[in-house]
Each structure stands twice: as structure tokens, then as C-alpha cells.
C-alpha positions, 0 to 999 in steps of 0.5 A: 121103938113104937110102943102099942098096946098096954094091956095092964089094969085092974083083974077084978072088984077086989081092987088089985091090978095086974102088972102090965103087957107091954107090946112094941115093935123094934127093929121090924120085931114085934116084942111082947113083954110079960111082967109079974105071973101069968096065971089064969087070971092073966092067961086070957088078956095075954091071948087077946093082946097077942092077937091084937098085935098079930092082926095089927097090919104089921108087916113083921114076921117076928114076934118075941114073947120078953119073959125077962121080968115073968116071975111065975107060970102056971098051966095057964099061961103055959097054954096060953104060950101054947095057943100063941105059937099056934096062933102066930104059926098059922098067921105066918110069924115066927114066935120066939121066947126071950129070956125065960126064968128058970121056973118057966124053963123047968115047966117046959121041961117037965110037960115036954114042950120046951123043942116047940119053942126057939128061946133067944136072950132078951130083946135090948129095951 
């Protein structure tokens, strides 16, 4: 497993961090791994660790967004997972959602856009 990108750290001068972004590739997958919320605060790093490691040169075409471990989401982060799939569809991948709590699975529902996302188990790591 070749882990890459980390994209925690601190959200600002009030001295809290936010929990980590996680990227690695398994088994020619590249595995996004969310922790905590993804909130507005957060909704931008995501988008920029996504693109990171979409434009990295890799040659897989799978990319597993892990919200095994993603405690809460707002419309933020809703659209954030939003731009991702855009984003991987245009660049020829194919982005699945893993494991989604039910919080994130119920505002899905509720905006209509669970059909545009395949949702799989969590990947093994």
C-alpha cells in the first residue's frame, strides 16, 4: 500500500486541527479516506487533495472515497462530493463512495442524489 498525501492540519488561528485526509493507492485503487466532518471548513481541502490525487500520473481509473470514519456532513461537503464525482468523471475515473454512515446516506436521500453515486463496503486498510 503507498500512502501519499495527508491533508490534516490546522483549520485556522483558533488553534484546533482538523482530522486527517488520508489518500493511498491499493491494489491499483486510489482510496480517499475522510475522518471527523466535512463541513465548509473542510469542503475545500477535500476538493484540492481529490485533484491532487487524480492529476498525480497514476494510471488507475478507480477512486474510492473511504467515509467509514466521517462522523458528519453538510451541504459542503455534500457538494464537495459533488464536484469530486464531476471532477473524476471528466478526468476518466470512476469514483465510488465506501461505507457512508447513515447521516450522509439520509442526505443523499433527502437531495435526490444518492442514484449518482455507486456506494461499495469499506476498502480493507
Amino acid at each position: 500500500m503507498d500512502h501519499g498525501v495527508d491533508a490534516g492540519g490546522p483549520t485556522g488561528d483558533d488553534g484546533l486541527s482538523s482530522e486527517p485526509i488520508e489518500v493511498a493507492a491499493l491494489d491499483g485503487t486510489i482510496v480517499i479516506r475522510l475522518h471527523g466532518e466535512m463541513d465548509i471548513a473542510r469542503s475545500e481541502t477535500f476538493r484540492l487533495t481529490l485533484r491532487r490525487a487524480l492529476t498525480a500520473g497514476t494510471t488507475s481509473r478507480h477512486v474510492v472515497v473511504d467515509l467509514q470514519h466521517l462522523t458528519f456532513c453538510d451541504s459542503a461537503g455534500l457538494h464537495a462530493l459533488l464536484d469530486a464525482r464531476t471532477q473524476a468523471n471528466r478526468l476518466g475515473h470512476e469514483l465510488y463512495l465506501a461505507a457512508p454512515r447513515e447521516q450522509l446516506v439520509r442526505l443523499l436521500e433527502l437531495t435526490g442524489t444518492l442514484p449518482l453515486f455507486a456506494v461499495r463496503p469499506a476498502p480493507p486498510f
